[in-house]
Every structure is written in structure tokens, then in C-alpha cells.
C-alpha positions in Angstrom: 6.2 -3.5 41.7 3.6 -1.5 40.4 3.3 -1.3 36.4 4.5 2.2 34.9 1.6 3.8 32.7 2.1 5.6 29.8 0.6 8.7 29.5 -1.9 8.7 26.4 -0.9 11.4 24.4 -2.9 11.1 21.4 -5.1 13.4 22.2 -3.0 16.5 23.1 -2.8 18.9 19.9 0.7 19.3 18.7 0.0 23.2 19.5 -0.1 22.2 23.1 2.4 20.4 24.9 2.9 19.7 27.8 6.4 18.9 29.6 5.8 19.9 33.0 4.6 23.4 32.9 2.3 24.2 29.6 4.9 25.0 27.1 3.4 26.1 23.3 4.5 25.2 20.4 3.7 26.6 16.9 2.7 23.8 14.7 5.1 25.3 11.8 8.5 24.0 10.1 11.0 26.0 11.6 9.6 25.2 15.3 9.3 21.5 14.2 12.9 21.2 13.1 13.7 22.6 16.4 12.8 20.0 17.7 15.1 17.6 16.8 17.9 18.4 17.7 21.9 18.3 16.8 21.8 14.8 15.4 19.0 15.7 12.6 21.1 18.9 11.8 24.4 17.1 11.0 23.5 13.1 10.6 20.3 13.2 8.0 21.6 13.2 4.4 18.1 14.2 3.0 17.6 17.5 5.3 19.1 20.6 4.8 22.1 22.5 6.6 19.4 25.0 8.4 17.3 21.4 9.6 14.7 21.9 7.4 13.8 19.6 5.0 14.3 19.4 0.9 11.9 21.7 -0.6 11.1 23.7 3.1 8.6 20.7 3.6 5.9 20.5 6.1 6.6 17.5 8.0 3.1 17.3 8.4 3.0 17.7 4.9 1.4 13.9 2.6 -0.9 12.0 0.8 -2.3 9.0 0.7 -0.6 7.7 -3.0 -3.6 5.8 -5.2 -3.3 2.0 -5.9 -4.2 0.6 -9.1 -3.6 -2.5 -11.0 -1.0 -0.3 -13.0 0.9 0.7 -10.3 3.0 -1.0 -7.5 1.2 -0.6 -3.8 4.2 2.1 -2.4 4.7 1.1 1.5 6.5 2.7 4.1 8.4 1.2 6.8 9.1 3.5 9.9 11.6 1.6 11.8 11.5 2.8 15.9 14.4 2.2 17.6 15.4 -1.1 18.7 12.4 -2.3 16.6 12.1 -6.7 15.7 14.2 -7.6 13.4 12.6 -10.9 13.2 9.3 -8.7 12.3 10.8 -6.3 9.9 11.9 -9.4 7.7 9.2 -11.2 8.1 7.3 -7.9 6.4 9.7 -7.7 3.8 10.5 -10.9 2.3 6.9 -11.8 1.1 6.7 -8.4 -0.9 10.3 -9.5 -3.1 8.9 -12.4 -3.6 5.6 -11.5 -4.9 7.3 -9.1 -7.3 9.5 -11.9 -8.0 7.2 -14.3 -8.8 4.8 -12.7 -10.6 7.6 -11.0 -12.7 6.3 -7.6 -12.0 6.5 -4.7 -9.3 3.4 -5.0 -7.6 5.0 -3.9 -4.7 7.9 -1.0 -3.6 9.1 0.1 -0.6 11.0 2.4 1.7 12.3 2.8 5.3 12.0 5.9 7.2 13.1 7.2 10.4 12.5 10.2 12.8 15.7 11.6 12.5 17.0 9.9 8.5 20.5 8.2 9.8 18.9 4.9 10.5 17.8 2.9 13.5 19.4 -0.5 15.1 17.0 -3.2 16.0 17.1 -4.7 19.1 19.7 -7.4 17.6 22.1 -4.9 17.8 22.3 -4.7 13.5 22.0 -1.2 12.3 19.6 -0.9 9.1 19.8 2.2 7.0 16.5 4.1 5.8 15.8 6.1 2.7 14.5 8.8 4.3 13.7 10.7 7.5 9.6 11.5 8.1 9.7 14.5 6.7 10.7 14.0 3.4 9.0 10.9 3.1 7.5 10.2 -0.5 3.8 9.7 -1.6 3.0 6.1 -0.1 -0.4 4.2 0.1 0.6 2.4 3.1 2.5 3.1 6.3 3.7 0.4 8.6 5.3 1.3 12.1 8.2 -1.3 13.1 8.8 -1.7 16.6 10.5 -4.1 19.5 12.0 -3.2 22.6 10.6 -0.8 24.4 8.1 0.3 21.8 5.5 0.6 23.9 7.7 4.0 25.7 7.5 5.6 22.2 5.3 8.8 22.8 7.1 11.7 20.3 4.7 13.9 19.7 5.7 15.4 16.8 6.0 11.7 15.2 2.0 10.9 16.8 0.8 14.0 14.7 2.4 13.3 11.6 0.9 10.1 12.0 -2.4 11.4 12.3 -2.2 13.6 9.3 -1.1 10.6 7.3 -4.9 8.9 8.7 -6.5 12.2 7.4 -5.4 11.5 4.0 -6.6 8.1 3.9 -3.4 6.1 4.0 -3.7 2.5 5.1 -2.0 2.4 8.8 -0.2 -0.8 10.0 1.7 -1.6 13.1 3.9 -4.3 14.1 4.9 -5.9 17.8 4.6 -3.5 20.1 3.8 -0.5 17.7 0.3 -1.1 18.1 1.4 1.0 21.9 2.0 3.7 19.1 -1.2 3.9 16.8 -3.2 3.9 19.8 -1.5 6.9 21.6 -1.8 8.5 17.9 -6.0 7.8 19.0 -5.4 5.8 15.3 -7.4 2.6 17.0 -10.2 4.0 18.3 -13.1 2.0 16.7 -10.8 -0.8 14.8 -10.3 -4.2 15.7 -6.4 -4.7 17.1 -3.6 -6.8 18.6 -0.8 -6.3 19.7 2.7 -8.8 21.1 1.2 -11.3 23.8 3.9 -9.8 25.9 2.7 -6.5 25.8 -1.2 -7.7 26.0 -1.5 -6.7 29.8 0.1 -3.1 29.8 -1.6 -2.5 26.7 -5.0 -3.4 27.5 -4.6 -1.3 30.9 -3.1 1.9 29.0 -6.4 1.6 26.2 -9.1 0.0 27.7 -11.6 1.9 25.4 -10.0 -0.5 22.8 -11.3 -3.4 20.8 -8.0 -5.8 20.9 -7.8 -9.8 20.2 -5.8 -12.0 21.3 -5.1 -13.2 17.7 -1.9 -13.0 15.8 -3.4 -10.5 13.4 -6.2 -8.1 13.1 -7.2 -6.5 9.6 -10.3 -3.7 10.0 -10.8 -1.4 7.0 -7.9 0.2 6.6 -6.1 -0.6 9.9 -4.0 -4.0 10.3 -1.8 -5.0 13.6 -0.1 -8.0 14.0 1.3 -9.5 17.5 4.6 -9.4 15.5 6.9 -12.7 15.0 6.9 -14.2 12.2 2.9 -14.0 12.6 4.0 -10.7 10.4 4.3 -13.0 7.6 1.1 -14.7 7.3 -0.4 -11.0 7.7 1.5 -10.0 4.1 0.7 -13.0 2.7 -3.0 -12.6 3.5 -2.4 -8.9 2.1 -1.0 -10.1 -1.0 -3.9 -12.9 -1.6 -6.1 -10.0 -1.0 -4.8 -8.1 -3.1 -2.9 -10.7 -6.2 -5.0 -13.9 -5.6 -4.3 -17.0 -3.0 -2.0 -19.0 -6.0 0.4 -16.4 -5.8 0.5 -16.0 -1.9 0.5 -19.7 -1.7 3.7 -19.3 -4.5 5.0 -17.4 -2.1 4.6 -19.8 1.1 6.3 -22.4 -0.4 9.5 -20.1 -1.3 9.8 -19.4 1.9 9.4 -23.1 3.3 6.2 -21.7 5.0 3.8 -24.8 5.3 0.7 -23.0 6.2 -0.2 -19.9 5.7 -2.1 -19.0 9.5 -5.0 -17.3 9.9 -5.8 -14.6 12.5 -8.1 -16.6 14.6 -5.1 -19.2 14.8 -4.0 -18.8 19.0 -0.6 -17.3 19.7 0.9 -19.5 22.6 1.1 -23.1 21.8 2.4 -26.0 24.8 5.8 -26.9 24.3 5.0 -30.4 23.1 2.6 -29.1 20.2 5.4 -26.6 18.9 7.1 -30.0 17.4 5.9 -30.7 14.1 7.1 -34.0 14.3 7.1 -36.9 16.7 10.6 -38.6 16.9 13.4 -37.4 19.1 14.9 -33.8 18.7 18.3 -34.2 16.7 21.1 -32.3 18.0 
């Protein structure tokens, strides 16, 4: 069967979209909120009755939010439906602890949606956010969370909000398959990225003007990707020895009964008999 490709969207202006026949639509609040939808209308508990956001907000609306040694590094999780959950926590779990650790907030964090109500992961668990896109807060970082089907994500409204938030100088991440996403968003062009080893194929058809490893993560400027797994670990803790020193990331590690902290060049697929860190019989 032949493989479905994705059309690459990222370079069609939000003013122009096309669904068949050209239809226009006016980069502009009201026409955004449109756009959503019943659900947004009635489900998001940070959106108006008339759709519109707190405030009459431009989703498009943001800035990129300073980080100093004063204040925690403020990082936003957009979750995609049906996103890893395996990733997600993997993302999390090393930012308590830092703060933990080092008995201060050097990290914060909230989860966002497209629509506000929340988004399952492909588990099948339903994990609330904060806020839908639109009224998302000042951040410094933005990481895109996705799974399943991740690579089909192509909302255009979501691609352009993504670009503003590169023209403000925010630091972009994506997880598993989201690198499908940053790349439609044209946020890859001239960075160093990966993406799952399940999705390496597709991907690498769909962008071949890309610069993609096969390593488990890939950290250019202010771009990071990560194949997703708990590979998404050992890319925060690399983060947080970048930022807080390698004692506290190594701190960190050993809470989490993570031996060794990998680093990107470190190959994705192993053969079965090296996964075993041991060599006596498997206990069952």
C-alpha cells in the first residue's frame, strides 16, 4: 500500500486557506473563534460565552517571557490528542524534582490545549490543562506533546500561532511525533532534528529539505526534538545541567532510579539481548 502524505501546510498564510476550493479567512478574533466550533463555545472554562477569549485576546497574541536566575524558566505543555503518556511524564518529572531538590522554583509549568477541556493520551487517561492556546500565559518555552497519530496534526490555526510564538523568540520543543508538527509549522527549517524511529520514514519523505538524526535527541539554538520515550528524560535532564549544573541533574537521575543519564548520540534501537542489564535468567 502506498504511504499517505501529508500535505505541508506550513507555508500557507493563515489568510489563505485552502479546503478544496480557495476559501479566505481574515486573520482576526472573531473569524478565529469561528473556527472552533461548538465544543470551545460550551466546554472551555477560560473562554467567554461569545467564544472569544478573556480579555478579547488575539490568539495569535504572546511573548517570549525572559529567564533569569531570579525567576523560574515558565514552560508550556500543548498536549495533542492522544499524545505519549509515557513522554509527557517523562518531561515532567525531572522539572519537580529539580525544584525539589534544589529547594527552589526554578521551574513552572502549564498544559494547554486547542480547544481548553483537556486531551486523552493514547492510554486512554484523560489529563486536564490550564488553559486553551489562546489564553495561554507569558512562557519562555513551548513544548508540543504528541503520540498517536501526531504526525496527521495539520490545524492551521494552531501552525500559525505556533509560528508567532517563534517570532517572539520562544524556545520551541517537540516530543514523539510532534516533530511532524514543528516542521509543517516550517519551525525546522535550518535546525538539527529527530523525531520517533517509527515515524523516521514518513517523516523524512514529508521534509526532505530537513536536517534530521537518527539520535534520541537533538538540541540546536533554540530548537530541541526528542524521538520521545523515556529518551524525553535524559533531554530535560540535559536541559537542567545546562541550565542548574550536572550535580543537580545527576541529583535528579538517581531520584528517579535513572542509572545514566544518555546522551544524544546514544543509538535508539538496541538487540534484544543488550536491552538486559544483567546476565542471569529473567525472574518472573
Amino acid at each position: 500500500m502506498p504511504k499517505r502524505r501529508m500535505p505541508k501546510s506550513g507555508a500557507v498564510e493563515l489568510s489563505e486557506v485552502r479546503e478544496g476550493d480557495l476559501v479566505r479567512a481574515v486573520c482576526s478574533p472573531g473569524s478565529i473563534s469561528a473556527g472552533y466550533g461548538q465544543a470551545a463555545l460550551t466546554g472551555n472554562a477560560d473562554r467567554r460565552s461569545d467564544g472569544r477569549g478573556s480579555g478579547d485576546r488575539d490568539p495569535l497574541q504572546g511573548t517570549a517571557l525572559a529567564v533569569n536566575g531570579n525567576t523560574p524558566e515558565m514552560i508550556g505543555f500543548f498536549l495533542i490528542p492522544q499524545f505519549s503518556m509515557i513522554a509527557f511524564a517523562s518531561a515532567i518529572g525531572p522539572l519537580r524534582l529539580a525544584n525539589h531538590l534544589s529547594g527552589k522554583p526554578l521551574y513552572d509549568w502549564v498544559l494547554l490545549s486547542r480547544e481548553g477541556g483537556g486531551e486523552r493520551a493514547s492510554n486512554g487517561i484523560p489529563v486536564g490543562v490550564d488553559h486553551s492556546y489562546v489564553n495561554a500565559p507569558l512562557l519562555s518555552t513551548l513544548v508540543v506533546c504528541a503520540g498517536i497519530d501526531g504526525h496527521w496534526f495539520d490545524d492551521l490555526y494552531v501552525l500559525a500561532w505556533l509560528r508567532r510564538m517563534a517570532t517572539k523568540g520562544m524556545a520551541l520543543g517537540a516530543i514523539c511525533t510532534a516533530s511532524h508538527i514543528l516542521a509543517r509549522a516550517g519551525l525546522l527549517d535550518g535546525y538539527r532534528c529527530t523525531v520517533h524511529w517509527d515515524s523516521l520514514a514518513s517523516f523524512t519523505e514529508n521534509f526532505p529539505e530537513l536536517v534530521v538524526t537518527s539520535e534520541l535527541f537533538a538540541v540546536d539554538r533554540n530548537r530541541f526534538t526528542c524521538a520521545g520515550g523515556t529518551a524525553v528524560a535524559d533531554m530535560m535532564l540535559h536541559r537542567i545541567a545546562a541550565r542548574h549544573g550536572e550535580d543537580l541533574a545527576a541529583r535528579i537521575s538517581e531520584q528517579m532510579l535513572h542509572d545514566k543519564i544518555r546522551p544524544p548520540p546514544c543509538s535508539r534501537m538496541r538487540s534484544s539481548s543488550s536491552r538486559w542489564a544483567w546476565s542471569g535468567r529473567i525472574f518472573r
